[in-house]
mmCIF file of the N, C-alpha and C atoms, coordinates in Angstrom:
data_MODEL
# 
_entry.id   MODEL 
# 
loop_
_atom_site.group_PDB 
_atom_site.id 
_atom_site.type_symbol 
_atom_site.label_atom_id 
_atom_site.label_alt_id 
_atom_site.label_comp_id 
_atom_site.label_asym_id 
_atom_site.label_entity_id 
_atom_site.label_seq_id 
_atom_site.pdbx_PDB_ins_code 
_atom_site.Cartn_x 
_atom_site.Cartn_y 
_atom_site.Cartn_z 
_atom_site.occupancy 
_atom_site.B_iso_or_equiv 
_atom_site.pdbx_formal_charge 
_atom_site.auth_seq_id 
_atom_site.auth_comp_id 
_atom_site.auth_asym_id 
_atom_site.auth_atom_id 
_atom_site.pdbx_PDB_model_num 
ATOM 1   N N  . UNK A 1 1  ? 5.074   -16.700 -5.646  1.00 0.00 ? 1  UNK A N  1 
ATOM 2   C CA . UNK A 1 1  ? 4.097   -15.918 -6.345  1.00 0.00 ? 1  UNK A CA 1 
ATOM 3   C C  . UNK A 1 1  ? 4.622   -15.644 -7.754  1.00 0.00 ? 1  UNK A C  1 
ATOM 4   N N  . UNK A 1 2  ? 3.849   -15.319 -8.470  1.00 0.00 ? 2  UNK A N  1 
ATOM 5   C CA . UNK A 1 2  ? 4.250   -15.055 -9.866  1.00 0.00 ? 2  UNK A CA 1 
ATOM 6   C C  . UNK A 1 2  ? 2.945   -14.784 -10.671 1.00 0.00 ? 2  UNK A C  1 
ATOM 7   N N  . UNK A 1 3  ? 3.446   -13.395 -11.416 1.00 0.00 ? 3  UNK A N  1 
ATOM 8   C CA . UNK A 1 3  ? 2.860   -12.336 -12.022 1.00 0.00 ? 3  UNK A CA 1 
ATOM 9   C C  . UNK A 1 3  ? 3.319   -12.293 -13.169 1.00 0.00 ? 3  UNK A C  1 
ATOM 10  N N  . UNK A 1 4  ? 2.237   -11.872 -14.550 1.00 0.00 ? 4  UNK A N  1 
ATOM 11  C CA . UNK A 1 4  ? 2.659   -11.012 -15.297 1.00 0.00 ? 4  UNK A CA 1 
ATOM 12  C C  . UNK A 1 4  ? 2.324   -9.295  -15.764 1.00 0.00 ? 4  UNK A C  1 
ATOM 13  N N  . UNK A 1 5  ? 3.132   -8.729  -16.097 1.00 0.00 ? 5  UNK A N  1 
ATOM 14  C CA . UNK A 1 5  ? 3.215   -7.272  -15.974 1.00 0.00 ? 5  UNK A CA 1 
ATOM 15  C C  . UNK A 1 5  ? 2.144   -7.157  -17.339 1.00 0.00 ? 5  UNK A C  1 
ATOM 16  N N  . UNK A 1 6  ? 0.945   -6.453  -17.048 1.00 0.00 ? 6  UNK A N  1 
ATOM 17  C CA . UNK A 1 6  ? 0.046   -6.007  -18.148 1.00 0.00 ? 6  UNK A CA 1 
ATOM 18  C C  . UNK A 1 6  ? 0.470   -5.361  -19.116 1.00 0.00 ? 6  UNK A C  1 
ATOM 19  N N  . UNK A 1 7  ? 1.562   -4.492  -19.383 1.00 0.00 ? 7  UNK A N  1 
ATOM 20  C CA . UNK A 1 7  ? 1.864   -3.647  -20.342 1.00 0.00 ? 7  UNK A CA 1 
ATOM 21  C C  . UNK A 1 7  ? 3.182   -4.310  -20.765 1.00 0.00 ? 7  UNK A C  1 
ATOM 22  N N  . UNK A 1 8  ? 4.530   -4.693  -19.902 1.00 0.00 ? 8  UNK A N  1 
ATOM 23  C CA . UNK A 1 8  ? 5.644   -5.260  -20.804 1.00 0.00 ? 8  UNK A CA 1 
ATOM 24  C C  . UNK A 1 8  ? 5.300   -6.724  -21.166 1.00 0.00 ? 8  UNK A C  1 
ATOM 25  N N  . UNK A 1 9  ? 4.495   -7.452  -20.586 1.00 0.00 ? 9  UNK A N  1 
ATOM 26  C CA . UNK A 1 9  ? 4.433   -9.043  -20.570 1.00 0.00 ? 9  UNK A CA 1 
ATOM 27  C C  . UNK A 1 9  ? 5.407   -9.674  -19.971 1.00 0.00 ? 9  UNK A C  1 
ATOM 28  N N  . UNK A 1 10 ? 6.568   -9.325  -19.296 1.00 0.00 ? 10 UNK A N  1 
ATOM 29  C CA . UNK A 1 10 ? 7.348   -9.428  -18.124 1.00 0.00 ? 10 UNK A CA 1 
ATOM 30  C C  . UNK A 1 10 ? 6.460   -10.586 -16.945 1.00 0.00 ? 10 UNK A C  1 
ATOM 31  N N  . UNK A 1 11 ? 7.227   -11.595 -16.799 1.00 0.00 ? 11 UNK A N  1 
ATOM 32  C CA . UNK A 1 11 ? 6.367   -12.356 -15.662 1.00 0.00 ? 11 UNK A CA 1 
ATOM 33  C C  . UNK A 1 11 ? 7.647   -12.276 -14.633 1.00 0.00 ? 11 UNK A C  1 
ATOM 34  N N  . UNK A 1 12 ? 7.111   -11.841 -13.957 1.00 0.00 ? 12 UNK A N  1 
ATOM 35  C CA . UNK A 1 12 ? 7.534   -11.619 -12.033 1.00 0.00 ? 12 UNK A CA 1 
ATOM 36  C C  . UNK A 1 12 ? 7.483   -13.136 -11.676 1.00 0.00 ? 12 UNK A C  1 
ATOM 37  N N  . UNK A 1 13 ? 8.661   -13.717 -11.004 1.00 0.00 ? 13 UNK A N  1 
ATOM 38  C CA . UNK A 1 13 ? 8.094   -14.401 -9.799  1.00 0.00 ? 13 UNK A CA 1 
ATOM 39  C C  . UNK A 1 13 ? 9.295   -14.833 -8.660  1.00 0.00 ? 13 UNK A C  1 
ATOM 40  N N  . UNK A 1 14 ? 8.596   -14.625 -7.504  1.00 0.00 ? 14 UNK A N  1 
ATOM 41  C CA . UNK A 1 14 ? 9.548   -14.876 -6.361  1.00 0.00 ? 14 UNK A CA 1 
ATOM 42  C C  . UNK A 1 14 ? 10.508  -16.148 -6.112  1.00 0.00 ? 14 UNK A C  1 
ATOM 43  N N  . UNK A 1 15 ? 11.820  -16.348 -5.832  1.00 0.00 ? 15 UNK A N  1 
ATOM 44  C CA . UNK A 1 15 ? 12.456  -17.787 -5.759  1.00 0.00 ? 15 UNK A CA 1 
ATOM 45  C C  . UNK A 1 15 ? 12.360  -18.048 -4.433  1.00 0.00 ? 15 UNK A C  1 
ATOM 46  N N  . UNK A 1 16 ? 13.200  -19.067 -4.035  1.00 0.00 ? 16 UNK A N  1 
ATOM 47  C CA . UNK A 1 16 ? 13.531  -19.992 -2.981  1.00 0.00 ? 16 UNK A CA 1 
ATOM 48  C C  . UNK A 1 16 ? 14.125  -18.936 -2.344  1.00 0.00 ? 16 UNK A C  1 
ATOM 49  N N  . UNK A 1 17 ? 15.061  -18.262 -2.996  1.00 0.00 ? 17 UNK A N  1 
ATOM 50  C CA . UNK A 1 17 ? 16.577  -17.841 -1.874  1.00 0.00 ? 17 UNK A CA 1 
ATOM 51  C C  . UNK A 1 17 ? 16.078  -16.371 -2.116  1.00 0.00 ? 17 UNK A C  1 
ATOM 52  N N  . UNK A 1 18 ? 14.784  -15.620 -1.665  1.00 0.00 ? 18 UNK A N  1 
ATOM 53  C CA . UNK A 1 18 ? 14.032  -14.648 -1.460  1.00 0.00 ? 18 UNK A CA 1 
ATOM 54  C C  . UNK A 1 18 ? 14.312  -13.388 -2.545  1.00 0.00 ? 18 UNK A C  1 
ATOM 55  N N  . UNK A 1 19 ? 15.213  -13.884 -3.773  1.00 0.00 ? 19 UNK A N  1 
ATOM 56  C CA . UNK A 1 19 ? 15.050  -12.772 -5.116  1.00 0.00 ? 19 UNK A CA 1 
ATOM 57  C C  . UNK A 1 19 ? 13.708  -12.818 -5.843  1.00 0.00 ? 19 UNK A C  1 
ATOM 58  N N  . UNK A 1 20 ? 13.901  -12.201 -7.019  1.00 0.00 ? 20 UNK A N  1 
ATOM 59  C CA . UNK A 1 20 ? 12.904  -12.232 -7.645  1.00 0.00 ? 20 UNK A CA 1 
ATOM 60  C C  . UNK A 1 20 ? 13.184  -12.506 -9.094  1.00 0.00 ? 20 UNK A C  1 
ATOM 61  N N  . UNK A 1 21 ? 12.825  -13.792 -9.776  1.00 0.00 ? 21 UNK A N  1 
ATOM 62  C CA . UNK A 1 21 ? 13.163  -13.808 -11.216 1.00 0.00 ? 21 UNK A CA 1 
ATOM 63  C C  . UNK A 1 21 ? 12.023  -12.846 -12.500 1.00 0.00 ? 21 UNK A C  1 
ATOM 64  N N  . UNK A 1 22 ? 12.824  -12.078 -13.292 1.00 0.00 ? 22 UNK A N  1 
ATOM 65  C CA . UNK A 1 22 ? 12.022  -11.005 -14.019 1.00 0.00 ? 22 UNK A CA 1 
ATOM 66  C C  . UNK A 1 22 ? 12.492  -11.934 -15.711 1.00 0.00 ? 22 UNK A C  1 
ATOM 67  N N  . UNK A 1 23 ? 11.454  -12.191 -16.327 1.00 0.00 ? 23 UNK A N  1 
ATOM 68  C CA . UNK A 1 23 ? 11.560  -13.358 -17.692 1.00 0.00 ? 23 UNK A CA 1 
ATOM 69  C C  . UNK A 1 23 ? 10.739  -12.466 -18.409 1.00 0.00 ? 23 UNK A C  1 
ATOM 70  N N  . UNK A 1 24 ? 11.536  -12.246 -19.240 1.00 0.00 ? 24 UNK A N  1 
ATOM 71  C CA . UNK A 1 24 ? 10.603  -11.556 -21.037 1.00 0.00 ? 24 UNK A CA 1 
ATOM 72  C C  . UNK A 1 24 ? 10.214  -13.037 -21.850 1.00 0.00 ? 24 UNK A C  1 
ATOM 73  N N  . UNK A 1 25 ? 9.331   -13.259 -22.045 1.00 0.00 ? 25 UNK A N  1 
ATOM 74  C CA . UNK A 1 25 ? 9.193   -14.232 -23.032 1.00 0.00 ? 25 UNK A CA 1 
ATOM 75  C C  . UNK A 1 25 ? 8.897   -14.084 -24.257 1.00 0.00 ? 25 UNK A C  1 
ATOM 76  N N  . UNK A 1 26 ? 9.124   -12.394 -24.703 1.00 0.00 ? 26 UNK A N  1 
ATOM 77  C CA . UNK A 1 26 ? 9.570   -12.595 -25.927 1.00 0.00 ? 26 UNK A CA 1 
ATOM 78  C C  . UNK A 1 26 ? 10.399  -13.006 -26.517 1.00 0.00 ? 26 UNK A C  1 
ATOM 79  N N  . UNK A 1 27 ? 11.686  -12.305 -25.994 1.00 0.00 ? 27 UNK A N  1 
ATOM 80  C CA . UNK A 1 27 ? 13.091  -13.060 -26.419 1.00 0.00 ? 27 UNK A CA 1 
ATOM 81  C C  . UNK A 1 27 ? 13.703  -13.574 -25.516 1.00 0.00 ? 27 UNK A C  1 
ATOM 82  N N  . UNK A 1 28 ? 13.221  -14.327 -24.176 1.00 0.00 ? 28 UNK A N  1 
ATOM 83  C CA . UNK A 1 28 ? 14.042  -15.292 -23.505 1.00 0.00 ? 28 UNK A CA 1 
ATOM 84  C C  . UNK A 1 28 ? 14.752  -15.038 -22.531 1.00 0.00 ? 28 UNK A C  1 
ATOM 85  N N  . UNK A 1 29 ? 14.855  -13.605 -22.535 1.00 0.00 ? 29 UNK A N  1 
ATOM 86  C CA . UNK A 1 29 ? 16.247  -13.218 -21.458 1.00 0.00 ? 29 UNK A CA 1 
ATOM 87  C C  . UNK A 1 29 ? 15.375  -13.097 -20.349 1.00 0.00 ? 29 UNK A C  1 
ATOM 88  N N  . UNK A 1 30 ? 16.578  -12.861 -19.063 1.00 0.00 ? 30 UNK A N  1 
ATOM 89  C CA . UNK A 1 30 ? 15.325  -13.047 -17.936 1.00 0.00 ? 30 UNK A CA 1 
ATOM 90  C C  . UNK A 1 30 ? 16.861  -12.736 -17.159 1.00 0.00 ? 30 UNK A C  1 
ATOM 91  N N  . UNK A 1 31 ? 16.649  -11.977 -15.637 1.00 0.00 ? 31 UNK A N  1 
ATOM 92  C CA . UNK A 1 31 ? 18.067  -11.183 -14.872 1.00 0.00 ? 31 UNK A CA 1 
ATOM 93  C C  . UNK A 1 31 ? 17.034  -11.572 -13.412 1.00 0.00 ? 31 UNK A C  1 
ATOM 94  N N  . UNK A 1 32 ? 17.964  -11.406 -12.249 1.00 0.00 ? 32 UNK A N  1 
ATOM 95  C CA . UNK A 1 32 ? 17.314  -11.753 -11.097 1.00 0.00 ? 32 UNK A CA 1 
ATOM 96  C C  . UNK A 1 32 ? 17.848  -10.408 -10.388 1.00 0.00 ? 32 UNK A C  1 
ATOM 97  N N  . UNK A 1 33 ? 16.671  -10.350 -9.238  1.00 0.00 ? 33 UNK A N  1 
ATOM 98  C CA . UNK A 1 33 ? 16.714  -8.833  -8.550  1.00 0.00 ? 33 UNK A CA 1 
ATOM 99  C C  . UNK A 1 33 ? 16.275  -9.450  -7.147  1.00 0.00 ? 33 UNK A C  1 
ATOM 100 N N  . UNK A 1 34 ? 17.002  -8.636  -6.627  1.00 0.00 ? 34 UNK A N  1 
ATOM 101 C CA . UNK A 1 34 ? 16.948  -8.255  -5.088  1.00 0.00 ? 34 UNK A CA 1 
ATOM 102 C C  . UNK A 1 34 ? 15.007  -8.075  -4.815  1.00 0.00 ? 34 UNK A C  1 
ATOM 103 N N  . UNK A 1 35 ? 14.398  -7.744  -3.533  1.00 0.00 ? 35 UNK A N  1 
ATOM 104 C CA . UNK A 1 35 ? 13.320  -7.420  -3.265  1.00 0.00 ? 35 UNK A CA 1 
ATOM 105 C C  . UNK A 1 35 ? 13.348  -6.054  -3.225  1.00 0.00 ? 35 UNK A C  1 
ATOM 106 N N  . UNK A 1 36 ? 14.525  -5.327  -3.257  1.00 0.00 ? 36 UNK A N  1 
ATOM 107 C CA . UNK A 1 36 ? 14.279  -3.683  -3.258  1.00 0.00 ? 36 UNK A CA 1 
ATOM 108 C C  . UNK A 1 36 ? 15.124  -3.373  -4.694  1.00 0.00 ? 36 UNK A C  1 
ATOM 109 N N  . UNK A 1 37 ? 14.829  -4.211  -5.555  1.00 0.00 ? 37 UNK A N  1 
ATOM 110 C CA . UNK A 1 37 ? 14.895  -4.157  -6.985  1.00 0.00 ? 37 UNK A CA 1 
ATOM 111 C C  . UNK A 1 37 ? 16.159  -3.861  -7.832  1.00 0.00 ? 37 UNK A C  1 
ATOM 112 N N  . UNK A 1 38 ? 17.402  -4.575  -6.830  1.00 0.00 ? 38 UNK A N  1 
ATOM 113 C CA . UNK A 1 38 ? 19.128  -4.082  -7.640  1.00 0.00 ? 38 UNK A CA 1 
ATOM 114 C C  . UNK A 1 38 ? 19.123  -5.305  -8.344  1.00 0.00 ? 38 UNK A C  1 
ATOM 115 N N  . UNK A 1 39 ? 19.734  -4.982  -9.362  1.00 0.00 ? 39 UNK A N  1 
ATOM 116 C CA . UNK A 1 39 ? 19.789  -6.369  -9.996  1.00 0.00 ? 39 UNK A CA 1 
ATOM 117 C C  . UNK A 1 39 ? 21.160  -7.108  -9.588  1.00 0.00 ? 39 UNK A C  1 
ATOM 118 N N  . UNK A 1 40 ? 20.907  -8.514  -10.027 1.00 0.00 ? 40 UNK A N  1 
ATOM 119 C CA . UNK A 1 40 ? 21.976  -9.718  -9.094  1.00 0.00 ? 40 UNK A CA 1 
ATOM 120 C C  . UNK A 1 40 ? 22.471  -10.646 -10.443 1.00 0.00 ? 40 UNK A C  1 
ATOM 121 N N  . UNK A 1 41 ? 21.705  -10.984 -11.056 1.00 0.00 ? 41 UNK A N  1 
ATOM 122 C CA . UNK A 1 41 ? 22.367  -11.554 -12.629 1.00 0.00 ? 41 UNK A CA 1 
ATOM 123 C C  . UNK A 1 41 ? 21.197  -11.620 -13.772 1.00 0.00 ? 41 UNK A C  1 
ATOM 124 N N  . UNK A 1 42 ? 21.792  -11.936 -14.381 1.00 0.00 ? 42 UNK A N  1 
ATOM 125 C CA . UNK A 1 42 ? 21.111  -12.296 -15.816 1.00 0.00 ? 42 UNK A CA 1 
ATOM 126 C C  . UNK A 1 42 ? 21.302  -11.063 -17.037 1.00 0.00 ? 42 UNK A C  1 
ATOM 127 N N  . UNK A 1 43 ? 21.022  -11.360 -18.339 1.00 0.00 ? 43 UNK A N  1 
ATOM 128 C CA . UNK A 1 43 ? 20.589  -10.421 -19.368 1.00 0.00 ? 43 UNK A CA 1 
ATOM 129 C C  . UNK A 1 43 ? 20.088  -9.550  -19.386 1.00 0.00 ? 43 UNK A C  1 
ATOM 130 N N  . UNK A 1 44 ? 18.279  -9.794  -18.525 1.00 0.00 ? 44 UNK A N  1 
ATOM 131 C CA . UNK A 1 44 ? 17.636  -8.571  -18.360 1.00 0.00 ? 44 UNK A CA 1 
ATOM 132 C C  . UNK A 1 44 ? 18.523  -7.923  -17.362 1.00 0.00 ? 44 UNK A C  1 
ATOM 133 N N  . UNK A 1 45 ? 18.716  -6.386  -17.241 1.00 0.00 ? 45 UNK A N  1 
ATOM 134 C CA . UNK A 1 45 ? 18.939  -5.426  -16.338 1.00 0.00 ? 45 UNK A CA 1 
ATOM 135 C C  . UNK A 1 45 ? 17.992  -4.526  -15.513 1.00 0.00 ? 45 UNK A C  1 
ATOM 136 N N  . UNK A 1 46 ? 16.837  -4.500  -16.183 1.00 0.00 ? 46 UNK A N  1 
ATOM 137 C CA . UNK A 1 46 ? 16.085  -3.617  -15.893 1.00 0.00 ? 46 UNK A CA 1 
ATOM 138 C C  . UNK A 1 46 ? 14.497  -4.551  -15.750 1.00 0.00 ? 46 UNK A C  1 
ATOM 139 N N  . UNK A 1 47 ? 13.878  -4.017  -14.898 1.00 0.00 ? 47 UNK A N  1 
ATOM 140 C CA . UNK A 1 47 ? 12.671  -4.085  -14.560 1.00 0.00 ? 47 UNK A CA 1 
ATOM 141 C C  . UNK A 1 47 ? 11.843  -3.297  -13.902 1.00 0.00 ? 47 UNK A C  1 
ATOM 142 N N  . UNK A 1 48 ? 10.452  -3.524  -14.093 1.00 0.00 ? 48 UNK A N  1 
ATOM 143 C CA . UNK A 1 48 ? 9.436   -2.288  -13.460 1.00 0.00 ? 48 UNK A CA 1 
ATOM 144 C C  . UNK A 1 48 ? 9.827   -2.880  -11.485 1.00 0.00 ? 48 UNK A C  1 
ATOM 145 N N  . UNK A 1 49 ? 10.382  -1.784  -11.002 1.00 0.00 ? 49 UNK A N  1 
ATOM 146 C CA . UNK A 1 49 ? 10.849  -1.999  -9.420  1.00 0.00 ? 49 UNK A CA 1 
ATOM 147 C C  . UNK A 1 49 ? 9.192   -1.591  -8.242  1.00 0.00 ? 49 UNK A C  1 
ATOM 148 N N  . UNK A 1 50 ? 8.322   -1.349  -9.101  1.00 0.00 ? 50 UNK A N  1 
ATOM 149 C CA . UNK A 1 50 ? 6.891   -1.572  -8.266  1.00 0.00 ? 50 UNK A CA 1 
ATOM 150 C C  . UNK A 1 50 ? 6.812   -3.146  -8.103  1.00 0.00 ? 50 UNK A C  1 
ATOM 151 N N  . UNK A 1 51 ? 6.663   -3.800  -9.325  1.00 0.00 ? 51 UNK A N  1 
ATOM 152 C CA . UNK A 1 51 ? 6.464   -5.101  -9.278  1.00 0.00 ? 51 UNK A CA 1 
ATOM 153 C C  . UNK A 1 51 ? 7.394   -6.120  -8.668  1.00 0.00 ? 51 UNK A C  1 
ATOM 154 N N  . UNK A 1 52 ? 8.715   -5.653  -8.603  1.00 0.00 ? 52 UNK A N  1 
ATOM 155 C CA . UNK A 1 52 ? 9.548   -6.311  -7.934  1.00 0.00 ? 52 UNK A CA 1 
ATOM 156 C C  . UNK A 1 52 ? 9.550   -6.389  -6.441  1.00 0.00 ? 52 UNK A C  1 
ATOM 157 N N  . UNK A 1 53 ? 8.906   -5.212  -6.268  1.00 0.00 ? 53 UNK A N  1 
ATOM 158 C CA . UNK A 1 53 ? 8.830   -4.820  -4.886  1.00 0.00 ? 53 UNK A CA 1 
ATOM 159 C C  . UNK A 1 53 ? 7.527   -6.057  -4.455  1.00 0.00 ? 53 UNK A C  1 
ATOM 160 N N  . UNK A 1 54 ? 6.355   -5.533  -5.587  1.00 0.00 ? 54 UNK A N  1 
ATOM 161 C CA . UNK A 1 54 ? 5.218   -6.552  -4.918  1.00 0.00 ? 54 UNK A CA 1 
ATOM 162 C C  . UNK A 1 54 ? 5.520   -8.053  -4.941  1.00 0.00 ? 54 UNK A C  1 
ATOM 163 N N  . UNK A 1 55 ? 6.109   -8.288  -5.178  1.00 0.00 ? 55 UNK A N  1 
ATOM 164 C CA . UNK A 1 55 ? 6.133   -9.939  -5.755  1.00 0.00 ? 55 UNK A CA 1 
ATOM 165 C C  . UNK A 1 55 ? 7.486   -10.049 -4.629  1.00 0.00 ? 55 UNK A C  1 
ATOM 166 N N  . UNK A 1 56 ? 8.473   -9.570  -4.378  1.00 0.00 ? 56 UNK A N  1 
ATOM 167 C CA . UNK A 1 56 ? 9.549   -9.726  -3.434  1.00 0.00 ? 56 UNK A CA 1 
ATOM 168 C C  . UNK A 1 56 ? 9.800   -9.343  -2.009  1.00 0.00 ? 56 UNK A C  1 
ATOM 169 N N  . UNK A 1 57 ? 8.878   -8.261  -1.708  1.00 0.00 ? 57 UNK A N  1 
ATOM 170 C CA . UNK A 1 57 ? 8.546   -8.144  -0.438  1.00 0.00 ? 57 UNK A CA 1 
ATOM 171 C C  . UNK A 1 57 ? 7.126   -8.752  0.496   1.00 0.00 ? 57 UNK A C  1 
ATOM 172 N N  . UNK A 1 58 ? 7.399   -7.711  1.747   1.00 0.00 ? 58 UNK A N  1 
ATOM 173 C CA . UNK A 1 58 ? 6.339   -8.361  2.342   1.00 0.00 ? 58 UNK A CA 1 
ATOM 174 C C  . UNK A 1 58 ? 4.912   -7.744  2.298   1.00 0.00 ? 58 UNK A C  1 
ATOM 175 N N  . UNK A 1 59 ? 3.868   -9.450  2.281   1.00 0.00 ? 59 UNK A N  1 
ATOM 176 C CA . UNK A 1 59 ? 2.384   -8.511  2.577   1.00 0.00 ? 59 UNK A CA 1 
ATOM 177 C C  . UNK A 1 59 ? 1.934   -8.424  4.127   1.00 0.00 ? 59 UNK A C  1 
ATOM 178 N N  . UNK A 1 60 ? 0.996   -6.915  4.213   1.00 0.00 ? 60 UNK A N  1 
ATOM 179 C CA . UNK A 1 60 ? 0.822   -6.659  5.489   1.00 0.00 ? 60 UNK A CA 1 
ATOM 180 C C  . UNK A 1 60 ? -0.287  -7.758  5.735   1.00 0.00 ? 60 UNK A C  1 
ATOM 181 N N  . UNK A 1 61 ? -0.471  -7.878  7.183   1.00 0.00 ? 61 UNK A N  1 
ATOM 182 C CA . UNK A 1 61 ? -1.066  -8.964  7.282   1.00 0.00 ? 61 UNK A CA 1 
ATOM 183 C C  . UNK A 1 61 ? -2.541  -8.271  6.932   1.00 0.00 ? 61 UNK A C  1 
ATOM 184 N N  . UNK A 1 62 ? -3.548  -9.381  6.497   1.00 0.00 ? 62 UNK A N  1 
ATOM 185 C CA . UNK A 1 62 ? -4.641  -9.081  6.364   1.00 0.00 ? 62 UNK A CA 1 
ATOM 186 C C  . UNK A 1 62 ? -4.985  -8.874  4.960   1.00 0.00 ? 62 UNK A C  1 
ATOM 187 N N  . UNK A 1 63 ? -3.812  -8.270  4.492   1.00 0.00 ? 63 UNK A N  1 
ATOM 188 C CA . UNK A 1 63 ? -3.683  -7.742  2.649   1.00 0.00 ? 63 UNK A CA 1 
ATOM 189 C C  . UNK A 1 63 ? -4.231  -8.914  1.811   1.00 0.00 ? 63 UNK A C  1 
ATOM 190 N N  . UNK A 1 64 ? -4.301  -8.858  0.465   1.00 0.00 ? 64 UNK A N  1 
ATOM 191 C CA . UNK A 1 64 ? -4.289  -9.814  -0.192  1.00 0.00 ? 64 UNK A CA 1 
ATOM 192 C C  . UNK A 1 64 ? -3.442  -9.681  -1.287  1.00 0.00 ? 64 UNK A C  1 
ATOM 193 N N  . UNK A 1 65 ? -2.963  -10.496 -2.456  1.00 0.00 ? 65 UNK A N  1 
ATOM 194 C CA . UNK A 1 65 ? -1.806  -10.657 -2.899  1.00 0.00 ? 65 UNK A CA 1 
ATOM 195 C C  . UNK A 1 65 ? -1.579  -8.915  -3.973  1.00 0.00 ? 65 UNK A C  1 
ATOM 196 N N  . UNK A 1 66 ? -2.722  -8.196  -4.167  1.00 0.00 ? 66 UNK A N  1 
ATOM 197 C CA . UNK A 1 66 ? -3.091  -7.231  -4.898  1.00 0.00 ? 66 UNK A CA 1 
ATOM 198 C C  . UNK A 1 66 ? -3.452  -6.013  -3.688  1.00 0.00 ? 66 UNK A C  1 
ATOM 199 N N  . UNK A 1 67 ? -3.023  -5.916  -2.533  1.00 0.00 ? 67 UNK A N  1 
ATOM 200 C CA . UNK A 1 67 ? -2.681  -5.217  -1.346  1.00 0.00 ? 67 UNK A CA 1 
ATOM 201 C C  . UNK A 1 67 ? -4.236  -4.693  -0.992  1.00 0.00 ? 67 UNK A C  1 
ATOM 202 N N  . UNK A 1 68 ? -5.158  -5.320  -1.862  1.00 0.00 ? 68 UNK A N  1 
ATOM 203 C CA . UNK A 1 68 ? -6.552  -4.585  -0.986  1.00 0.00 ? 68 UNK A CA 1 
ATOM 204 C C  . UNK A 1 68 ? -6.706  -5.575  0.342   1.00 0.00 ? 68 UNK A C  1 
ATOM 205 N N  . UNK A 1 69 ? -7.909  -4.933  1.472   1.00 0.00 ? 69 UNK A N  1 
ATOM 206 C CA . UNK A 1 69 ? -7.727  -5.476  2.703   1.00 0.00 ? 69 UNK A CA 1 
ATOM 207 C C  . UNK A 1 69 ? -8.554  -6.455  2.935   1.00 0.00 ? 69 UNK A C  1 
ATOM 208 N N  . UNK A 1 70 ? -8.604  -7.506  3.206   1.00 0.00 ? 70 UNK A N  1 
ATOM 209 C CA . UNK A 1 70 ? -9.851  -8.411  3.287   1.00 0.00 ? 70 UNK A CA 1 
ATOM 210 C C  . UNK A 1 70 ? -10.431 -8.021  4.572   1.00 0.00 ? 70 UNK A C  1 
ATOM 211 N N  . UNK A 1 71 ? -11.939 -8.160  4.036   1.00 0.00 ? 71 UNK A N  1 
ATOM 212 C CA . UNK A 1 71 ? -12.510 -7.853  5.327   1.00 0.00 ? 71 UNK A CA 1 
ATOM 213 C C  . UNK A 1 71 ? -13.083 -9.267  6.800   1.00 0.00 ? 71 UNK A C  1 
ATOM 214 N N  . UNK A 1 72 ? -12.931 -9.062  7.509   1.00 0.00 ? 72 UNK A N  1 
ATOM 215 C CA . UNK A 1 72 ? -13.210 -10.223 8.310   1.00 0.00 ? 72 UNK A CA 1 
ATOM 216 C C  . UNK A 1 72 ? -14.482 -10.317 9.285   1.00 0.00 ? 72 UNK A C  1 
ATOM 217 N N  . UNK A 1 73 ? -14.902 -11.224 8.862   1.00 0.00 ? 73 UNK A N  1 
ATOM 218 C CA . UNK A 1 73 ? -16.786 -11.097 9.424   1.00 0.00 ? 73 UNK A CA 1 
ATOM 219 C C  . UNK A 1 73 ? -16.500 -12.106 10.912  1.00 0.00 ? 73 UNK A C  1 
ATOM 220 N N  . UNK A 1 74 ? -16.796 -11.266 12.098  1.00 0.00 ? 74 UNK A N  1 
ATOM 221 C CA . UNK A 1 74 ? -17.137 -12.045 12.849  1.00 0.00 ? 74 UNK A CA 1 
ATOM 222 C C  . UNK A 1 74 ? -18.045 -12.714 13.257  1.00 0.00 ? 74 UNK A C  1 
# 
């Protein structure tokens, strides 16, 4: 999955080995975080830890990627 943050321009997105890469593309730097949002490497240090959370954890089933519930028509 992969997001960008409306207010920093920060793009979120989940890897292979279940972190989360956080990339400024203003100036390039970019740090990798855990799913409960510690950071693990890079330049950036800091990131919004809502978004890390959404983009690195789990969705409940039924959710959709923006946690509203889909409804299911039988």
């Amino acid at each position: 999955m992969r997001l960008r943050h409306a207010y920093s321009g920060y793009i979120y997105e989940s890897t292979d080995d279940a972190h989360v890469k956080v990339s400024d593309p203003k100036t390039g730097r970019s740090g990798l975080f855990t799913p409960d949002a510690k950071w693990v490497s890079g330049d950036l240090t800091y990131a919004d830890h809502h978004m890390i959370g959404h983009i690195g954890g789990k969705t409940a089933e039924g959710a959709t990627s923006l946690g509203a519930f889909s409804r299911r028509r039988g």
